[in-house]
C-alpha positions in Angstrom: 0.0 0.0 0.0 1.6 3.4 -0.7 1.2 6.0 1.8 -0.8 9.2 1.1 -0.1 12.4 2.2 -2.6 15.1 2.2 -2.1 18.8 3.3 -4.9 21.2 3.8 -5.3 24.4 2.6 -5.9 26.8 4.9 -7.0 29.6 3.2 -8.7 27.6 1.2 -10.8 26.3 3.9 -11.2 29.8 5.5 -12.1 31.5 2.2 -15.0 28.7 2.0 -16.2 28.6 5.7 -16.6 32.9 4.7 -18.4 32.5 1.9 -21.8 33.1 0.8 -22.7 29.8 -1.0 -22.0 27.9 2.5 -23.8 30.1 4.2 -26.5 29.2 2.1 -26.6 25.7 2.1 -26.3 25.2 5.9 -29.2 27.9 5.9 -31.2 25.4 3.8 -30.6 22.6 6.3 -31.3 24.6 9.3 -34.7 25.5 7.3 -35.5 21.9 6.8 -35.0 21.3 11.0 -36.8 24.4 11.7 -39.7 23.2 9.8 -39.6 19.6 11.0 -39.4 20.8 14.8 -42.7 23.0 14.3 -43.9 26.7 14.8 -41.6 28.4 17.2 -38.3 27.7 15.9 -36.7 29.8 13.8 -32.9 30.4 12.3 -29.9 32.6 13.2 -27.4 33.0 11.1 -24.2 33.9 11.8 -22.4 37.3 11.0 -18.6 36.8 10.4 -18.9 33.2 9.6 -20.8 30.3 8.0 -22.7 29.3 11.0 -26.6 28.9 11.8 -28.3 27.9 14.5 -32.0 26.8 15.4 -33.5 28.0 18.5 -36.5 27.9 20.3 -38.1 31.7 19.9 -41.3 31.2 21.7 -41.8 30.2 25.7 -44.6 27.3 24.1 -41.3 26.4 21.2 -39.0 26.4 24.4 -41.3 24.4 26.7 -41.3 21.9 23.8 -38.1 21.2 23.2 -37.0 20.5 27.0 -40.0 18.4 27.3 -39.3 16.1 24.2 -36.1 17.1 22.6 -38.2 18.5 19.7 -34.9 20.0 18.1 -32.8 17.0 18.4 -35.0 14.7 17.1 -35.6 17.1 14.1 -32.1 16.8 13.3 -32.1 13.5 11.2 
């Protein structure tokens, strides 16, 4: 077996994690959970980087989610 070497690109990787289309697509998937977990949830995106987060905005969405994991079970 020969022995592979792989190096990462750094800026690569930052330039991609910063970019729009990213952004976008883990928007999409957070969407999707949002909309499996129910009314209540909605997304935050992230401002310097491509991150997004579901959260609970309601006291009912909140109350749901510690009672049945509604979030974590949405995430499939």
């Amino acid at each position: 077996m020969s022995k592979m070497q792989f190096k990462l690109n750094g800026a690569g990787v930052r330039e991609l994690m910063q970019s729009g289309e990213m952004v976008s697509v883990l928007e999409s998937y957070a969407d999707e959970i949002a909309a499996r977990a129910g009314g209540g949830y909605n997304v935050h995106i992230g401002p310097t980087r491509a991150n997004v987060s579901v959260v609970a905005e309601t006291e009912e969405a909140a109350q749901d989610n510690y009672e049945n994991n509604t979030l974590l079970k949405a995430v499939r």
